[in-house]
C-alpha positions in Angstrom: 0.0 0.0 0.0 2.6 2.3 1.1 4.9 1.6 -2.0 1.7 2.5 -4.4 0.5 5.6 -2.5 3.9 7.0 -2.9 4.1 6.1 -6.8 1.0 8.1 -7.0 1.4 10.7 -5.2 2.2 14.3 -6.1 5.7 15.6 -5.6 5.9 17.0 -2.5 2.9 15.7 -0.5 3.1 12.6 1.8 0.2 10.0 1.7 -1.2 8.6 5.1 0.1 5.2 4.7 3.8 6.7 4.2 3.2 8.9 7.1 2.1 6.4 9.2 5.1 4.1 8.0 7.4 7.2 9.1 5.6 7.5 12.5 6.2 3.5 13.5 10.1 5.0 13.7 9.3 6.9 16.7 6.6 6.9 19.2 3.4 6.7 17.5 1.1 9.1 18.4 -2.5 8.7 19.2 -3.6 10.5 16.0 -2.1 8.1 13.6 -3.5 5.2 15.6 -6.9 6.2 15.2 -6.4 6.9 11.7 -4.9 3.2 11.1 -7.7 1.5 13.0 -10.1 3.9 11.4 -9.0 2.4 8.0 -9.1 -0.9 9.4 -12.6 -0.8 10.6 -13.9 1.0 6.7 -12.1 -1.9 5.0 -13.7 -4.8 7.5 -17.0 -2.9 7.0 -16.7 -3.1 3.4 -15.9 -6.4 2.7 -19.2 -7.9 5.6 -20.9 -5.1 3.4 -20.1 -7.0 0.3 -20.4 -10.9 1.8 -24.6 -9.7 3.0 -24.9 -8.6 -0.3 -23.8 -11.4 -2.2 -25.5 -13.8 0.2 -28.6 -12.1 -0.7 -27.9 -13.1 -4.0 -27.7 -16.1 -3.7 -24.1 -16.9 -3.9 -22.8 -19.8 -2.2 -19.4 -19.6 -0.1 -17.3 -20.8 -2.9 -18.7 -17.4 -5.6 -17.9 -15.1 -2.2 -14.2 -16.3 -1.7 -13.8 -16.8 -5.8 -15.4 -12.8 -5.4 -13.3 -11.7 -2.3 -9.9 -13.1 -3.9 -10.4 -11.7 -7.6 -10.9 -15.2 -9.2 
């Protein structure tokens, strides 16, 4: 993630997940904790989003890993 953020990313700026990379070489502070969980918890969220939907389509738990995995 980092390595991609930082391909993208406009000269000069510094995308969370390098910041957050840099901040693991000192104390991390409080902020960039939250902000890691925070992105934890959205991605979690997404993907149970995604599994209730497909259930609800009728996908059995093979099409939701196949899904899930990019196969």
């Amino acid at each position: 993630n980092a390595v991609i953020s930082t391909l993208i990313s406009e000269a000069g700026s510094t995308t969370f997940p390098v910041a957050l990379l840099g901040a693991t070489r000192s104390t991390i502070k409080p902020f960039w904790g939250v902000g890691a969980i925070s992105l934890f918890v959205v991605t979690m969220a997404s993907l149970w989003f995604l599994v209730v939907i497909l259930r609800r389509g009728g996908a059995s738990a093979g099409n939701i890993a196949a899904t899930l995995t990019g196969n």
